[in-house]
C-alpha atoms as one frame of an Amber mdcrd trajectory, in Angstrom:
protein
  53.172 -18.255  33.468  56.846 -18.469  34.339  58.156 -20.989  37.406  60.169
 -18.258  38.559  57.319 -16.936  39.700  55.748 -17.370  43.384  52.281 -18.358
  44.477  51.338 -14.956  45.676  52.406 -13.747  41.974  51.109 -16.337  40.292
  47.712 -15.422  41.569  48.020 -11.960  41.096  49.448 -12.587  37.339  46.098
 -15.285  37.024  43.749 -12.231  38.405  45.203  -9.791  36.332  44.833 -11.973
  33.213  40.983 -12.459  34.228  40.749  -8.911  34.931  41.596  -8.366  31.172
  39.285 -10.840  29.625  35.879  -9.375  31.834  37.291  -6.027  30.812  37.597
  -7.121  27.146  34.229  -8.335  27.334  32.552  -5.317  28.830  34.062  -3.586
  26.338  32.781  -5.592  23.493  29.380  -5.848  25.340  29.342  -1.559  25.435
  30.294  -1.488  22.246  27.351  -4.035  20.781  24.913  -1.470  23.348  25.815
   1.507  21.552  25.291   0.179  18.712  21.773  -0.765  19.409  21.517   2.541
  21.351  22.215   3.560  17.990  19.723   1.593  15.835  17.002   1.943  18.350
  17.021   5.832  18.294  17.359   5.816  14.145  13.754   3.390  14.656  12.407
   5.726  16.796  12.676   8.649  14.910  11.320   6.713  11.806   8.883   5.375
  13.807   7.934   9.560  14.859   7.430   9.896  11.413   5.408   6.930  10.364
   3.557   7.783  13.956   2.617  11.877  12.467   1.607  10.648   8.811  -0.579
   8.252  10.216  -1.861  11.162  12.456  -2.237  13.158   9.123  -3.530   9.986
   7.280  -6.353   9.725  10.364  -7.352  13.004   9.967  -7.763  13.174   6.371
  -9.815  10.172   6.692 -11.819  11.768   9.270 -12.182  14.696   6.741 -13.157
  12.303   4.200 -15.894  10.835   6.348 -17.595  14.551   7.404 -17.526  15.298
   3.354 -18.918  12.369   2.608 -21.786  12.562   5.345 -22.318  16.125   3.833
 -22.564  15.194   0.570 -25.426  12.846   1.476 -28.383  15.110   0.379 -26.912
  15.634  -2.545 -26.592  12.334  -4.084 -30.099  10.873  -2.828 -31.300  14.157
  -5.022 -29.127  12.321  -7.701 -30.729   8.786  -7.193 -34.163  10.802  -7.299
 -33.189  12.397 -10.558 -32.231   9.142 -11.911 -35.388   7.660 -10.723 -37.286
  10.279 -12.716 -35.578  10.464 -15.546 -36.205   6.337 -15.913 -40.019   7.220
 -15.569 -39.464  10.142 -17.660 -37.946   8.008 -20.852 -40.361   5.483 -20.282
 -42.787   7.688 -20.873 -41.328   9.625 -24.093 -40.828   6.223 -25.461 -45.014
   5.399 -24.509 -45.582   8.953 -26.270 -43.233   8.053 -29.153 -45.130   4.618
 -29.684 -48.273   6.640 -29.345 -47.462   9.005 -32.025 -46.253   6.146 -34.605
 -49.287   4.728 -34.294 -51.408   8.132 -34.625 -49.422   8.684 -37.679 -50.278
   4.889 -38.911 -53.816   5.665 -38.395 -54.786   9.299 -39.737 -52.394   7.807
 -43.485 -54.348   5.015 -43.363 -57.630   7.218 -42.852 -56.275   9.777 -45.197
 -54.921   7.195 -47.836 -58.812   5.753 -47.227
């Protein structure tokens, strides 16, 4: 400030140079808001998308589940097969011991 000036001016010259500063900082403070204006709506829409695949992920799953629930039957039919085909070898091999030990016998009644 210049001592020329008067009191009235003085203030007004004081005010004015306030004024500036608030305005200054408004302006840096809408400026910083638009920018996160900015970043916030490039989240959201990534966000959107992360929201529908997990929609599509959901569903799938839920898919998954109703498959898998209908595919029940089928694989305790499996585990039954499985079950019978264990009693099934056990038995060929009983049959297979059986028949060595025919064989042993009639040669050794034959060779007799």
């Amino acid at each position: 400030m210049t001592e020329s000036l008067s009191h009235p001016e003085a203030i007004q010259e004081l005010i004015n140079g306030i004024v500036d500063v608030v305005d200054g900082e408004v302006s840096m403070n809408t400026e910083d808001l638009k920018v996160l204006e900015a970043i916030n709506l490039g989240l959201k829409s990534k966000y959107e998308g992360m929201n529908e695949r997990c929609g599509v992920l959901q569903q799938a799953l839920v898919d998954m589940h109703k498959d898998y629930q209908d595919l029940q039957p089928y694989f305790a039919q499996i585990d039954s097969l499985e079950i019978s085909l264990s009693r099934l070898e056990g038995v060929v091999g009983q049959l297979e011991s059986y028949s060595i030990a025919l064989e042993q016998k009639i040669v050794s009644q034959v060779v007799s």
